[in-house]
Each structure stands twice: as C-alpha cells, then as structure tokens.
C-alpha positions as CSV (number, residue, x, y, z in Angstrom):
1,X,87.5,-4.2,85.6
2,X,86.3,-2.2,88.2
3,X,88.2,-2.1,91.9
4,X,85.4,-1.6,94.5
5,X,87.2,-0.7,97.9
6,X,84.3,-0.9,99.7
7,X,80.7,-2.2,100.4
8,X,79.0,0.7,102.0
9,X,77.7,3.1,100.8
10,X,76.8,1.5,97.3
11,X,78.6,3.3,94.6
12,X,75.2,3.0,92.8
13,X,76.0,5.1,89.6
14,X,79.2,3.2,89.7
15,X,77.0,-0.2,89.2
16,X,74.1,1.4,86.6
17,X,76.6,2.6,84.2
18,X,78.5,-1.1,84.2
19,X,74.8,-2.6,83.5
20,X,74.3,0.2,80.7
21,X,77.4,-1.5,78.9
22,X,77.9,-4.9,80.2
23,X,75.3,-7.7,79.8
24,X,77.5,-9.9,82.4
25,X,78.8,-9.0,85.7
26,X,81.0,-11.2,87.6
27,X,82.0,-10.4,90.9
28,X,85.1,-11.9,92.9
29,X,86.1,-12.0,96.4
30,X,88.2,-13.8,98.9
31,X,85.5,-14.0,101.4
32,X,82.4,-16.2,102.4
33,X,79.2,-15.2,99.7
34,X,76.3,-14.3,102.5
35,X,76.8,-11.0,103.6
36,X,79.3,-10.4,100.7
37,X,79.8,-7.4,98.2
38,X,78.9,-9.6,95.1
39,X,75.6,-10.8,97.0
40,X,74.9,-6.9,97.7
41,X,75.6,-6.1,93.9
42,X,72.6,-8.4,92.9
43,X,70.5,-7.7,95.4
44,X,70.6,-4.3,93.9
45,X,69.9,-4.9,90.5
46,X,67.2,-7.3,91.2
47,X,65.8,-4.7,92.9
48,X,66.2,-2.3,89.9
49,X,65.0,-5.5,87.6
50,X,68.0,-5.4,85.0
51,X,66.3,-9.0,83.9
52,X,68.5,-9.0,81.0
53,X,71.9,-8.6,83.2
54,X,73.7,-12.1,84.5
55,X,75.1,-11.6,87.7
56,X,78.2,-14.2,89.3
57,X,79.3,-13.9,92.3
58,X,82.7,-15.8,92.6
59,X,83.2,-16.3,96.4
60,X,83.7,-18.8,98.9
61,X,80.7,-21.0,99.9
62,X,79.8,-21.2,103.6
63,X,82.3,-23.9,104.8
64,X,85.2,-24.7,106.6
65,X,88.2,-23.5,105.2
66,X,92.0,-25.5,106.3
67,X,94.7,-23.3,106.8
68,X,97.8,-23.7,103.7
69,X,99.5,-22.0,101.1
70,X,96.9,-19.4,100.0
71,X,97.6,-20.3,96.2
72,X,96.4,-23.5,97.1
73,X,93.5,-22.3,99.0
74,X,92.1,-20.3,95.8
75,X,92.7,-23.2,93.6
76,X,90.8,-25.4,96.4
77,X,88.4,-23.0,96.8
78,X,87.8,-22.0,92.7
79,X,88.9,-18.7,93.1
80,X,92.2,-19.2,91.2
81,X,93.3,-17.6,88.2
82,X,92.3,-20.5,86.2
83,X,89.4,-21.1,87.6
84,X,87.8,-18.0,87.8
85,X,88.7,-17.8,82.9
86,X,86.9,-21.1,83.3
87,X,83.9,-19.5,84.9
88,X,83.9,-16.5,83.3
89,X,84.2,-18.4,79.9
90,X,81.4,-20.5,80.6
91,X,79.3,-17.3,81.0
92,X,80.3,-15.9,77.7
C-alpha cells in the first residue's frame, strides 16, 4: 500500500521498485480516470515496457456524477470498499 500525495513530479523510483516486487498494480482514486494519477502510472510503465506488470486503475469514468451521501456515491460509482476486494480479487 503505497500513499502517493501527489501527481507531479513522478516519484519514478517510488513506481520501479513496486514493479520489481509486485506483478499487479492497482491504483484507486476519487476522481474522473483522464488526466488521473492511475492513468499517469501506466502511461509510465508502458513507456518503460514492464509487459509482464497488470496495471488497474480504479477511478470514476467520465460521467455525470448526482450529488448524495458519499458512501453511496462510491458504492454507485464502484469505488466502495467492497467493490474495489471484488476487483482486486478478480485480478489475483
């Protein structure tokens, strides 16, 4: 579990030494995907070809979102609890 405050600059030795002993990456944000830090994350190691890496970026697709209770937003949105073991699990 790694907490990464920020987008810019890239904490690029951060992200080679997760790839050195992880073969799957997921990434999870509260945000829109395009321009997002989990898009930027594989974007750089597709650009460093780590083929043998899987890369999932758990954010929120480009859409509308309502105003509510934010625990029912994520669970909406699949970026509940729940949702995100189901993912992750489906990746392992």
């Amino acid at each position: 579990l790694v907490n990464a405050r920020f987008l810019k600059p890239m904490d690029e030795d951060m992200l080679d030494n997760i790839a050195k002993r992880h073969r799957v990456i997921v990434t999870l944000e509260e945000q829109i995907y395009n321009g997002s830090f989990g898009q930027a994350v594989a974007a750089y190691y597709m650009r460093k070809g780590c083929q043998n890496l899987i890369v999932k970026n758990i954010a929120i697709e480009d859409q509308f979102v309502e105003h509510g209770e934010v625990e029912d937003l994520r669970k909406l949105l699949h970026i509940d609890a729940e949702s995100v073991a189901c993912i992750i699990e489906d990746l392992l």
